[in-house]
C-alpha positions as CSV (number, residue, x, y, z in Angstrom):
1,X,-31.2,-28.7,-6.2
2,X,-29.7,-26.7,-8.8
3,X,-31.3,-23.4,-7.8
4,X,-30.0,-23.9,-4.1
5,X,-26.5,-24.1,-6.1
6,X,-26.9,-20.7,-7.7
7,X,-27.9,-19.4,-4.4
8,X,-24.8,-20.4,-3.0
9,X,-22.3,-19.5,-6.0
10,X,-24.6,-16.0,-5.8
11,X,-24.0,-15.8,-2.1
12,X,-20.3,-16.5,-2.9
13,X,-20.0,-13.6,-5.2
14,X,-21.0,-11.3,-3.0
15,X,-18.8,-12.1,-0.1
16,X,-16.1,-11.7,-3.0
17,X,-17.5,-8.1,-3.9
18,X,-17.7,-6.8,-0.2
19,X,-14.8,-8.1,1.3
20,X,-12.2,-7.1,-2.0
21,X,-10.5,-4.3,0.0
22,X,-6.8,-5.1,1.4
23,X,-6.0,-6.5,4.8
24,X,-4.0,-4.5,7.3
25,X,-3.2,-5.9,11.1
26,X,-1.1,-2.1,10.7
27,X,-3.3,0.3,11.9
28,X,-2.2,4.2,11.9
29,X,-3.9,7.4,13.5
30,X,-4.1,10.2,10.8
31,X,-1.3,12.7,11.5
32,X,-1.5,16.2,10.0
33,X,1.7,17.6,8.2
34,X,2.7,19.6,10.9
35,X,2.7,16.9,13.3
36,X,4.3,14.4,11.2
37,X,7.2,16.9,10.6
38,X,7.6,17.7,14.3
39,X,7.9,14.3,15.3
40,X,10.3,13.2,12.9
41,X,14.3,13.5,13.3
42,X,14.8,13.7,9.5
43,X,12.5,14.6,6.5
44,X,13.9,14.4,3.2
45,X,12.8,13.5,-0.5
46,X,15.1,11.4,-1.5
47,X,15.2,8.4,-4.9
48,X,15.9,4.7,-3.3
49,X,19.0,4.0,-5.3
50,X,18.7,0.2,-3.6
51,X,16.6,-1.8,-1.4
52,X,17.8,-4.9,1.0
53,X,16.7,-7.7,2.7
54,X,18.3,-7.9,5.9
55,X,16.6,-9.8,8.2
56,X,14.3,-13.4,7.1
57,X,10.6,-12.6,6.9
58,X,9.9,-14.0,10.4
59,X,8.5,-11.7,13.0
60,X,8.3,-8.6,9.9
61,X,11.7,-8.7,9.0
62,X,13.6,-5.9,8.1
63,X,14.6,-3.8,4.9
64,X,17.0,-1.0,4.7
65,X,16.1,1.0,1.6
66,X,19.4,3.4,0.6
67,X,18.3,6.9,-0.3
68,X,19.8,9.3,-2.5
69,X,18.4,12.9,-1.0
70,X,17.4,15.5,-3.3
71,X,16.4,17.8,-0.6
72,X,16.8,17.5,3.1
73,X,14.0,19.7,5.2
74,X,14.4,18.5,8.8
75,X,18.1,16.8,9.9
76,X,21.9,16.1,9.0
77,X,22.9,17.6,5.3
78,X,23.9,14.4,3.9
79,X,23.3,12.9,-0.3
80,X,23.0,9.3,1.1
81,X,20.6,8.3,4.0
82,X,20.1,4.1,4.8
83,X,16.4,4.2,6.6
84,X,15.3,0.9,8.4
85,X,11.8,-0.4,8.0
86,X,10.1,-3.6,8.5
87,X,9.5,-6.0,5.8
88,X,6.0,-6.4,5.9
89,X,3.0,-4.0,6.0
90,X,0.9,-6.0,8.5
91,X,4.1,-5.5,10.4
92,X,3.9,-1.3,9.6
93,X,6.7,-2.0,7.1
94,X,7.3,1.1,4.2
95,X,7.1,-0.6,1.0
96,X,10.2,1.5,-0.7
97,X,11.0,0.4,-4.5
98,X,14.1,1.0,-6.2
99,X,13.8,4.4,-8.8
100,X,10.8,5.3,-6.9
101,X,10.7,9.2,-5.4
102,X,9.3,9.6,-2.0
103,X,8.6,12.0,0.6
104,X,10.3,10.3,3.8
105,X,9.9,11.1,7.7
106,X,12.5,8.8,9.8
107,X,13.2,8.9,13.6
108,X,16.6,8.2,14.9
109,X,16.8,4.6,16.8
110,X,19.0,1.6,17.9
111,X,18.9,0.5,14.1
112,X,19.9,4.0,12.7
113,X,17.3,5.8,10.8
114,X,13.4,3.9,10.7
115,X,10.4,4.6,9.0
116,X,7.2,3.0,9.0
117,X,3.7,2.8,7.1
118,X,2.8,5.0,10.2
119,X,5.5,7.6,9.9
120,X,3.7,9.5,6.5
121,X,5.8,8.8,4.0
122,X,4.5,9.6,0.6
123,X,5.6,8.6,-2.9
124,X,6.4,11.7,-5.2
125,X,5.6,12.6,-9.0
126,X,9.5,11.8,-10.4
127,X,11.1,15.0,-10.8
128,X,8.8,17.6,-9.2
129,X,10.1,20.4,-7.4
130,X,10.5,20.8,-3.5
131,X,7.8,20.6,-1.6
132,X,5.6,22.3,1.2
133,X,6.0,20.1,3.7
134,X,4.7,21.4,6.9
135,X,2.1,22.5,4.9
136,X,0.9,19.5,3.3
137,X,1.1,20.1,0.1
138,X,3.3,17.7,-1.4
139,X,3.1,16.1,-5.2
140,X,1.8,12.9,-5.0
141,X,2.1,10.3,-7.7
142,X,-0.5,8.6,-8.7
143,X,-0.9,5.4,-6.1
144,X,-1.8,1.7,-7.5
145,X,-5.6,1.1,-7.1
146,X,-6.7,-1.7,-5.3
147,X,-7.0,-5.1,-7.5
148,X,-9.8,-5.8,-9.8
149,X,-9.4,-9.7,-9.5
150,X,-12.5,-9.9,-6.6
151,X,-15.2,-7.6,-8.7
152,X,-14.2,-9.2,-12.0
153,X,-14.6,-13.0,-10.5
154,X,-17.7,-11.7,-8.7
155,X,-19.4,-10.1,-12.2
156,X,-18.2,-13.4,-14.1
157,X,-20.1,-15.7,-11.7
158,X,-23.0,-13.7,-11.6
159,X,-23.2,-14.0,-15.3
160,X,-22.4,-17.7,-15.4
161,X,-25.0,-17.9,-13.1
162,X,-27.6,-15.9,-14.7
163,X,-26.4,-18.3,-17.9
164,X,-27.3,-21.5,-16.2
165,X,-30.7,-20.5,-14.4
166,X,-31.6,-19.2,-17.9
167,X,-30.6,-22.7,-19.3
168,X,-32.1,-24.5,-16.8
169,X,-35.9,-22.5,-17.0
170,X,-36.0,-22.6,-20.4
171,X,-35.2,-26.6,-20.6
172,X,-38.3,-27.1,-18.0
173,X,-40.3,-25.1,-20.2
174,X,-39.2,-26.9,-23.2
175,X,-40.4,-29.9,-22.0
């Protein structure tokens, strides 16, 4: 009985370790540089100054993130931009955060300027230079790795169960 347990709790683990990536219903083709500048109607790197709520959650939402530009390659000279996104990634929402530095491609729509996980944005080392954009060769910032909670549970229960079926051989030995 009890080794049927470990099976399962071992069984467990694993499903924990191969399925820890993120989940995306957002799915984008891979654009090159080039491409992503040519289809855009503005490319800018810009710092989000602030970052709104406008619509409820329901069917994605939608955020406007306010943009001060620090350079402008493709569009209107302006210092402000207000880009439209959706709230949600699984929705192809941008995920902009206030004091964050991004590289930002934005087409011109009914809702003004809209960007999406699809459009190539990047998010860009705080305070480097301009960049090569057509080119590809922008700064990146380090981005956040994926979470560590699946492996760590997944390593824990392995050693609790290593623990127990050690326990339990050695007290039907003992006796």
């Amino acid at each position: 009985m009890m080794i049927r347990f470990l099976a399962a709790l071992t069984l467990v683990a694993g499903f924990l370790v191969a399925g820890g990536g993120t989940a995306h219903a957002c799915s984008c083709a891979s654009r090159e540089p080039a491409e992503r500048m040519r289809d855009a109607d503005v490319v800018l790197t810009a710092t989000a100054t602030a970052v709104r709520v406008d619509e409820p959650m329901l069917n994605g939402g939608r955020v406007t993130a306010t943009l001060r530009a620090d350079r402008v390659y493709k569009g209107p000279e302006r210092d402000e931009f207000e880009v439209v996104t959706r709230a949600q990634g699984p929705a192809c929402g941008y995920a902009f955060t206030e004091g964050t530095r991004y590289l930002v491609f934005a087409r011109e729509g009914d809702e003004g300027l809209t960007t999406s996980l699809c459009s190539g944005n990047e998010v860009l080392a705080p305070g480097a230079g301009p960049t090569a954009v057509a080119a590809g060769a922008a700064p990146r910032a380090t981005q956040p790795s994926e979470p560590v909670f699946p492996v760590a549970l997944a390593v824990l229960t392995a050693a609790a169960t290593v623990a127990v079926l050690t326990w339990t051989l050695t007290r039907k030995h003992g006796q």
